[in-house]
C-alpha positions in Angstrom: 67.7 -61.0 84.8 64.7 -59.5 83.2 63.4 -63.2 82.3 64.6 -64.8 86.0 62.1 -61.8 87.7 59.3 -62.8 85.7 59.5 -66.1 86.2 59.7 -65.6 90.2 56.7 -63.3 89.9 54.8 -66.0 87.7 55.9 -68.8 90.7 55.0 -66.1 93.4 51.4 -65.5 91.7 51.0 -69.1 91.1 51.0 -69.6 95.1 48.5 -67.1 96.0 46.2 -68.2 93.4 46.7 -71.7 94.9 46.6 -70.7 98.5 50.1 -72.1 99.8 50.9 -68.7 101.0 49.3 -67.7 104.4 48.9 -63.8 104.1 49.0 -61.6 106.9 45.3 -61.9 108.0 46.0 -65.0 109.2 43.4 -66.5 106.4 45.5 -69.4 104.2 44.2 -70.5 101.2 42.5 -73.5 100.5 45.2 -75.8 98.4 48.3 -76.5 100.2 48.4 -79.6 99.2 48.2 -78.4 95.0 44.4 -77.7 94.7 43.0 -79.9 97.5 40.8 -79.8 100.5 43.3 -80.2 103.7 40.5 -82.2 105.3 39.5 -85.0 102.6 42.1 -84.9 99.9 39.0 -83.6 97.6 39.6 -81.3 94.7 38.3 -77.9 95.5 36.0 -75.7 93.4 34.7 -72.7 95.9 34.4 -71.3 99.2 33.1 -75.0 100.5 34.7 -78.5 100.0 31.9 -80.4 97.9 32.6 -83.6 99.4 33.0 -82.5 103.1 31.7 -78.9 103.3 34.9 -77.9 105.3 35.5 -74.1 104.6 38.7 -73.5 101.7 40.0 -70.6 103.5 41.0 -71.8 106.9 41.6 -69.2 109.9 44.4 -69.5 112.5 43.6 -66.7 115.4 42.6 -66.2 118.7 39.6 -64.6 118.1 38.1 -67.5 115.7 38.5 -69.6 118.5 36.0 -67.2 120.1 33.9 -67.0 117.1 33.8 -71.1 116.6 32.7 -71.4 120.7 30.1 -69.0 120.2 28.7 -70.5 117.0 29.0 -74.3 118.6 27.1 -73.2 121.9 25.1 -70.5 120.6 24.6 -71.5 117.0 25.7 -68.0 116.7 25.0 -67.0 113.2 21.6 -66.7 114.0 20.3 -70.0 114.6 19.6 -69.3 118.4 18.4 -66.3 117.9 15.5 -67.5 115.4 14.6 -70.9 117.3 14.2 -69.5 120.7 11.1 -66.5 119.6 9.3 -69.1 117.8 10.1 -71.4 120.6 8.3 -69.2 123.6 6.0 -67.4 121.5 5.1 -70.0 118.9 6.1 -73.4 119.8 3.4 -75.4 117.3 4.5 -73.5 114.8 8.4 -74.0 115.2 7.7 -77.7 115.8 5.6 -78.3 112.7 8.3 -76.7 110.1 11.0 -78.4 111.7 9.3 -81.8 111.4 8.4 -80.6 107.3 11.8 -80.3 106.9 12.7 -76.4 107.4 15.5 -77.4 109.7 18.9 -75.5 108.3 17.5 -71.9 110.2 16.3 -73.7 113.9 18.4 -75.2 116.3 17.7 -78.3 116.0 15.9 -79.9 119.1 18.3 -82.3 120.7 21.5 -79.6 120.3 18.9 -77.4 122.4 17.7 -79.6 125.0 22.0 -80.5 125.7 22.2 -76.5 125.8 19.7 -76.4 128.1 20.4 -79.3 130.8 24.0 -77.9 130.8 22.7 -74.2 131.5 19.6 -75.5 133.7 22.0 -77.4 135.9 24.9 -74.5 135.8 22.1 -71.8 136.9 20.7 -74.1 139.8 24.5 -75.1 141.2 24.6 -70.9 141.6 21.6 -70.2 142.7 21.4 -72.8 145.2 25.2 -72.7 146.8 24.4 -69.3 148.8 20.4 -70.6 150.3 21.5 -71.3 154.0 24.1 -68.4 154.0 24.0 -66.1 156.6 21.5 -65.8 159.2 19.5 -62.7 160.5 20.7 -61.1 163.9 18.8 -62.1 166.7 17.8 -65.6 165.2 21.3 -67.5 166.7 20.5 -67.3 170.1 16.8 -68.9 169.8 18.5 -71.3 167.5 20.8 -72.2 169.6 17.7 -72.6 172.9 15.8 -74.6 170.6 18.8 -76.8 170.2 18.7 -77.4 173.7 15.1 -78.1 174.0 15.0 -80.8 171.2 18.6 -82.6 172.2 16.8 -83.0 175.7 14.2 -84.0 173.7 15.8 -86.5 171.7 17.6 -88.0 174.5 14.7 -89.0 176.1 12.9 -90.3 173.1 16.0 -92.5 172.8 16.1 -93.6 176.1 12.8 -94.6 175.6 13.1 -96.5 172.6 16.3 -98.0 173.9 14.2 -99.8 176.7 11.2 -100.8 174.8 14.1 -102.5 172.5 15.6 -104.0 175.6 12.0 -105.4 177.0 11.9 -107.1 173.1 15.0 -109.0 173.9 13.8 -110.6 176.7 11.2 -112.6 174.5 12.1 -116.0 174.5 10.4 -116.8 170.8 12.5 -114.5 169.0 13.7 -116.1 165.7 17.6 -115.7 165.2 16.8 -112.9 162.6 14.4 -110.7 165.3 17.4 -110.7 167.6 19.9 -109.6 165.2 17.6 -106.5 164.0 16.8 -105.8 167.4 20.6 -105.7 168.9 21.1 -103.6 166.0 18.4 -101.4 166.7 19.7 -100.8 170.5 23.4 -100.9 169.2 22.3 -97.7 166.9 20.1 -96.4 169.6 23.7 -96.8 171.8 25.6 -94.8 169.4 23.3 -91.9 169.0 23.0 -91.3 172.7 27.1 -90.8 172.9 26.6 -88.6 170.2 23.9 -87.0 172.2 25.4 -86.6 175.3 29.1 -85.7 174.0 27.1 -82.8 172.0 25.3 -81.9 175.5 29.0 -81.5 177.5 30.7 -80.4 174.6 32.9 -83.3 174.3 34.9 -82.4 171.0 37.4 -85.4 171.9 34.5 -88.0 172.7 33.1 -86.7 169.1 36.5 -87.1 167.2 36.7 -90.4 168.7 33.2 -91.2 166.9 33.8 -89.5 163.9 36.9 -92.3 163.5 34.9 -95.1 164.1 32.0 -94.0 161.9 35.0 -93.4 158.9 36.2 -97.6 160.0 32.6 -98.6 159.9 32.0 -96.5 156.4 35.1 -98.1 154.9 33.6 -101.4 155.6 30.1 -100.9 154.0 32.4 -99.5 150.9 34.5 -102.5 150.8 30.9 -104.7 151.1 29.6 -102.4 147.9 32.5 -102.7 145.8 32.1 -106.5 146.3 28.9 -106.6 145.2 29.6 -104.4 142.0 32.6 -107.2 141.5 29.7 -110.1 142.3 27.7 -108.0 139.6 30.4 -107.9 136.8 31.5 -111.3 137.6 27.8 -112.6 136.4 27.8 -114.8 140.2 25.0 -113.9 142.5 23.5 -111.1 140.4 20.2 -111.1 142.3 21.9 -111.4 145.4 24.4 -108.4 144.9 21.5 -106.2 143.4 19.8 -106.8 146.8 22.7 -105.8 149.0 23.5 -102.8 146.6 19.9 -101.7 147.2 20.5 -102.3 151.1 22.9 -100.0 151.2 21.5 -97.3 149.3 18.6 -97.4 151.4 20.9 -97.3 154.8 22.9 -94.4 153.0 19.5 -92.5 152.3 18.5 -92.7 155.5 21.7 -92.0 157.5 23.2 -89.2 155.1 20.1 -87.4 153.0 22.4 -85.1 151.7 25.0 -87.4 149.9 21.8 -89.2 148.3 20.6 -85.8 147.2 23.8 -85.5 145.6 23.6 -88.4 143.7 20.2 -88.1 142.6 21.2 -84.6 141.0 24.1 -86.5 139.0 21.6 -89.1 138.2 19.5 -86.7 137.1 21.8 -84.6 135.0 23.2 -88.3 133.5 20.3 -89.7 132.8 18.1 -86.6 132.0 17.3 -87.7 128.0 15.4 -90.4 129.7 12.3 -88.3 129.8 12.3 -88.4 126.2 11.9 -92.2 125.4 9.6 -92.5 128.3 7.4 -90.0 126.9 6.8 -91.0 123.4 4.7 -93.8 124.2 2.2 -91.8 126.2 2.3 -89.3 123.1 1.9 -92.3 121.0 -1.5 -93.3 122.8 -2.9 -89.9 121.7 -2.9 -90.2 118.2 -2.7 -93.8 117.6 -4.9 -94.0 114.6 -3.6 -91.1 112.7 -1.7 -92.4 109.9 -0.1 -89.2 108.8 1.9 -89.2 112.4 4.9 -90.5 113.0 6.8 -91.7 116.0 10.0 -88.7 115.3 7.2 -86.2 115.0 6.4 -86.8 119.0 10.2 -86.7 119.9 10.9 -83.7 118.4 7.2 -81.9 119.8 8.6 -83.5 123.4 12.8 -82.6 123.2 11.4 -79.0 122.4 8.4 -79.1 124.8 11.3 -79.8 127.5 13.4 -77.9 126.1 10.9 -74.9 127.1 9.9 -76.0 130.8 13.6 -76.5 131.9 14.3 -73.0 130.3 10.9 -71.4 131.8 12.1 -73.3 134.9 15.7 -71.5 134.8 14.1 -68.3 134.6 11.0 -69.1 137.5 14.2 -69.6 139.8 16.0 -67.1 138.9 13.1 -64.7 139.2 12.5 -66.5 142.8 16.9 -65.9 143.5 15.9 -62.1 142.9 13.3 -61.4 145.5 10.3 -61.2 143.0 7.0 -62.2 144.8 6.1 -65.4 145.0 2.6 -64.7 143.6 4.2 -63.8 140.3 6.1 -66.7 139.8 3.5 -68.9 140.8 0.8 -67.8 139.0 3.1 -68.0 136.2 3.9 -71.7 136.9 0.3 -72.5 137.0 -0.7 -70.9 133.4 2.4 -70.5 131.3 3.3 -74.5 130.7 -0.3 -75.8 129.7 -1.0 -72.6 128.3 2.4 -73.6 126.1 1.3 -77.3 125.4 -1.3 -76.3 124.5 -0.6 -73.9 121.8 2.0 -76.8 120.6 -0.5 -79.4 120.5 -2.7 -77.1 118.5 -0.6 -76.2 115.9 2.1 -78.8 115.8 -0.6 -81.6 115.2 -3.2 -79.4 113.3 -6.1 -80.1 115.9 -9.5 -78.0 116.6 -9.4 -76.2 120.0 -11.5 -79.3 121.4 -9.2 -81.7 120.4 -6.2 -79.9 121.6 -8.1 -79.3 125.0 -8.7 -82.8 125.6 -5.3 -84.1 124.9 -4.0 -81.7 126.5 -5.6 -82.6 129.9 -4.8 -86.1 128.8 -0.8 -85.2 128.6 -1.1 -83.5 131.8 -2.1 -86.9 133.2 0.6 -88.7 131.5 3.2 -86.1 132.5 2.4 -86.6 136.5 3.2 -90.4 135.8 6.5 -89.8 133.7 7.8 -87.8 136.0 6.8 -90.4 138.6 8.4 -92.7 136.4 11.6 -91.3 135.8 12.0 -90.3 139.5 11.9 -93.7 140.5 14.6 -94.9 138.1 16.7 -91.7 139.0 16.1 -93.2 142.6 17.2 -96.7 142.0 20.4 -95.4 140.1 21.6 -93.5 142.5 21.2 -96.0 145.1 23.0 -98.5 143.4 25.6 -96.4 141.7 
């Protein structure tokens, strides 16, 4: 019996040594498999797998779920909390070891600028949702007078452009394309005078009745759109079907601003990374003949540089959200982000304070046309998504 326990004790050791006993911390050890990593089959030798670096001692709890969120989002073990300081307060300086290769302690620049479009976008979504709620007493009834005034208003503009369409018609040299515009133009004219004068008489039946035809009519431009997108992936009539996706996007902007709004904020939340491919060029330009520059040295300077005006943004509006004065904030806008491209310039591409003046009043140039840039594409996407 004596020789059966220790040989049950030797098996029993033999286990936990070789980790195919979970204990009660929840912790099991690194060879279930006799030895090997559980991810690649490797042998193990250490805390760490040294072929794929995956951790021998595995945890299975609740709260290392928590842990492994906080560490993916926050680059929690300390990560976050070194890039961002040297981010605000030294920005050349973070830039210029990260591009020499100190890059293991920092966040590295694209994981950041992800963070930050996510949290830009989240923060602006909340602080944006409550704007029009509410409205101070005494304002409803002027509102409501001045509704009166402009519908009267409106109704008589209409009326007036309604019969300067009509006197149009009666030219005789219209070309078959003037006539169709025009009866268009004094069928729309048509519709918004209903519109006008169920509002007036508070016809909620008349406006029902609209709203129905305006969902038919809707259905119809869709069914037009998705044939275009099928003319599109069908490779017939590309030109053609780019042109009438374009059509509609400019009807839809003009006859429901708020929808377009919406889809130029998805645009822009899609397709945000753009700026950074547009912008390296214009960075190129600045330093053309310096051989000791490379084109991934101006990415990462300009994923961290936006990186720091969305998050400088983020807290502008939420300073604006929480009633301080306006003076603040915009004085703050108008130093803080040169005053911040400036310092990067400076010490990210080791220039004299001349140098790192004139560029920067250079990149301020370039910025205004990125921006332009990128606003028109955003534009085009969302019209013809």
């Amino acid at each position: 019996m004596s020789g059966e326990g220790e040989a049950a004790g030797d098996v029993l050791t033999g286990a936990i040594v070789a980790g195919t006993i979970e204990g009660a911390s929840g912790k099991p050890g690194p060879a279930a498999h006799g030895g090997q990593c559980l991810n690649c089959g490797a042998t193990i030798d250490g805390a760490f797998c040294s072929s794929c670096g995956q951790r021998t001692h595995l945890h299975r709890s609740l709260a290392h779920i928590g842990h492994e969120i906080l560490h993916g989002v926050f680059h929690f073990e300390g990560k976050m909390w070194r890039t961002l300081p040297e981010l605000f307060f030294h920005p050349g300086r973070l830039t210029r070891r990260y591009i020499d290769g100190e890059r293991a302690k920092f966040v590295s620049p694209m994981a950041l600028y992800l963070f930050t479009v996510f949290l830009m976008f989240g923060v602006f979504s909340f602080t944006t949702s409550n704007i029009f709620e509410g409205t101070p007493e005494g304002v409803a009834g002027d509102v409501i007078e001045q509704f009166k005034e402009n519908s009267e208003a409106a109704k008589e503009q209409t009326e007036d452009k309604a019969d300067a369409v009509r006197e149009q018609l009666q030219a005789q040299d219209l070309s078959a394309e003037e006539r169709a515009e025009l009866e268009k133009s004094l069928s729309d004219l048509k519709e918004a005078q209903v519109v006008m004068e169920a509002l007036s008489k508070g016809d909620w039946a008349a406006l029902q009745k609209l709203q129905a035809d305006a969902k038919v009519k809707e259905a119809l431009e869709e069914a037009q759109a998705a044939k275009a997108k099928a003319d599109v992936k069908s490779g017939g009539g590309f030109w053609q079907a780019l042109r009438t996706r374009f059509e509609h996007g400019a009807k839809e902007l003009q006859d429901n601003p708020a929808l377009a709004a919406y889809k130029l904020k998805i645009a822009s939340y899609k397709y945000s990374w753009a700026l950074i491919p547009l912008s390296v060029p214009f960075m190129w330009l600045l330093f053309f003949w310096r051989r000791d520059i490379h084109l991934y040295d101006h990415a990462i300077f300009i994923t961290y540089s936006i990186s720091f005006m969305m998050m400088f943004l983020i807290l502008v509006v939420l300073a604006a959200t929480f009633g301080m004065s306006g003076a603040i904030w915009g004085t703050a806008i108008g130093i803080v982000p040169p005053l911040h491209l400036y310092k990067q310039l400076r010490h990210t591409y080791k220039l004299s304070r001349f140098g790192a003046c004139l560029r920067l009043f250079l990149l301020l140039m370039a910025i205004s046309i990125i921006l332009s840039i990128a606003f028109t594409l955003l534009l085009m996407i969302g019209m013809i998504g």
